[in-house]
matplotlib code that plots the C-alpha trace (Angstrom):
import matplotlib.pyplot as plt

x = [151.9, 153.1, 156.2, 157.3, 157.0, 159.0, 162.3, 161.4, 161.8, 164.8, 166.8, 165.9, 168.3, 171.1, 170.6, 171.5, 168.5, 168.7, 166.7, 169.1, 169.3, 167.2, 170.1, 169.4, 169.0, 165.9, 164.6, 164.6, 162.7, 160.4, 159.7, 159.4, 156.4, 155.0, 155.2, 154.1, 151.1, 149.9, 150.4, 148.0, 145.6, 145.6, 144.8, 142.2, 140.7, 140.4, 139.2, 136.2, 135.6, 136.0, 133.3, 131.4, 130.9, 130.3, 127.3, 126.0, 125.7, 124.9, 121.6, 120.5, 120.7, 118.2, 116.3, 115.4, 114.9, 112.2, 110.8, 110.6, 109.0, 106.2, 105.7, 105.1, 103.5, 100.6, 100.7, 99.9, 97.2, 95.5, 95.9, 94.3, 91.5, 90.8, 91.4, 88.6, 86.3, 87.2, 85.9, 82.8, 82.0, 82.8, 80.9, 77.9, 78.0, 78.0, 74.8, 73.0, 74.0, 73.6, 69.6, 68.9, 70.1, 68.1, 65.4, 65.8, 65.8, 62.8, 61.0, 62.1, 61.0, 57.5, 57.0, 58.2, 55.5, 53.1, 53.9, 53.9, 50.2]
y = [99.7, 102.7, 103.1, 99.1, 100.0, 102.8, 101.1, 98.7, 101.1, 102.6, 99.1, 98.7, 101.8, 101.2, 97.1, 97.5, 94.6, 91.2, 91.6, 91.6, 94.7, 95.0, 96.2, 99.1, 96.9, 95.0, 98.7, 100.0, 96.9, 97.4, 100.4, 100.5, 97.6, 100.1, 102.5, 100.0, 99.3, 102.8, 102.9, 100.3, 101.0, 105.0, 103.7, 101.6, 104.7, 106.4, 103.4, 103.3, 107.2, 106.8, 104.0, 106.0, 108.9, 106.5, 104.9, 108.8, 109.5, 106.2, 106.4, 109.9, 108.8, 105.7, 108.0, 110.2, 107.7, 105.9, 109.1, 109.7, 106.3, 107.0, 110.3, 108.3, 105.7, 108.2, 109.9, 106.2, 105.6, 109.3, 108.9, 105.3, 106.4, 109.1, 106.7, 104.7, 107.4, 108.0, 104.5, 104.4, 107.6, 106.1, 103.3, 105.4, 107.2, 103.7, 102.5, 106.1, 105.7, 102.0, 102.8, 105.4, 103.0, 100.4, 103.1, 104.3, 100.6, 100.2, 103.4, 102.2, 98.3, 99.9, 102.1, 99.2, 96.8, 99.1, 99.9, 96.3, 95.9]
z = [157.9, 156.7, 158.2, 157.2, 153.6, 154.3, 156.0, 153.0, 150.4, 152.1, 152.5, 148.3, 148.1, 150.7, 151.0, 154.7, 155.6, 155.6, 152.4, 149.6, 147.6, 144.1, 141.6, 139.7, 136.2, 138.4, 139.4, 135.8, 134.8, 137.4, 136.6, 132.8, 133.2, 135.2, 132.8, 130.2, 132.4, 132.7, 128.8, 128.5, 130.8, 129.3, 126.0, 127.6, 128.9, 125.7, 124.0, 126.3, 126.1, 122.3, 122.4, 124.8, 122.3, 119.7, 121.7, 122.3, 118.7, 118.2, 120.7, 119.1, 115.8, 117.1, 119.1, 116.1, 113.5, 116.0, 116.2, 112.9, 112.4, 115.1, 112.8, 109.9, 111.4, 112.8, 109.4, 107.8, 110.5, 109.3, 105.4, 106.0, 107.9, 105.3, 102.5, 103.5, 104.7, 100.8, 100.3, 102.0, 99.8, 96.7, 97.5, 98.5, 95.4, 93.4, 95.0, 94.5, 90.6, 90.5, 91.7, 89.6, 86.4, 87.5, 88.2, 84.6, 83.5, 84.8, 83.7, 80.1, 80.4, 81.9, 78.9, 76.4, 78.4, 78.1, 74.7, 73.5, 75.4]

ax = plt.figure().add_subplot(projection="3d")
ax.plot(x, y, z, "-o")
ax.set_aspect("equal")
plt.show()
């Protein structure tokens, strides 16, 4: 294997095969898309890489924000549990007042009653 491409490499120089010789216009050519190839495929490379880094910050800056949300999110849960533990206080403290004005209300209709008797 190896040592065919070899003689074949050597008869491109000295054209001393019944191959006919590549002229040095057809090597130059060859060898500039070559060049032009590894061009292409370097900025290629560094494309990717630059998208790469761009998906790393990309992915932190995710990763944080989520976790920031999952902060807030278990500081909404807490505020809302003590907001209606709030409630329920409230609440009881309505119905204590509300009976003691009805309880009033009736102390005062009793003594009116009793007064108009």
């Amino acid at each position: 294997g190896n040592q065919k491409s070899l003689k074949y490499v050597n008869h491109l120089f000295r054209g001393d095969s019944d191959k006919p010789a590549i002229d040095s216009a057809e090597l130059q050519r060859r060898e500039q898309a070559i060049i032009d190839q590894e061009r292409k495929l370097q900025k290629k490379l560094e494309d990717v890489g630059r998208e790469a880094a761009a998906n790393r910050v990309e992915k932190r800056r995710l990763s944080t924000l989520a976790k920031s949300l999952e902060g807030r999110e278990r500081q909404l849960a807490i505020d809302r549990r003590d907001f209606e533990e709030w409630c329920e206080g409230q609440r009881a403290d309505v119905a204590v007042w509300r009976e003691n004005q009805e309880e009033k209300i009736r102390k005062k209709l009793g003594s009116v009653e009793r007064k108009a008797k």
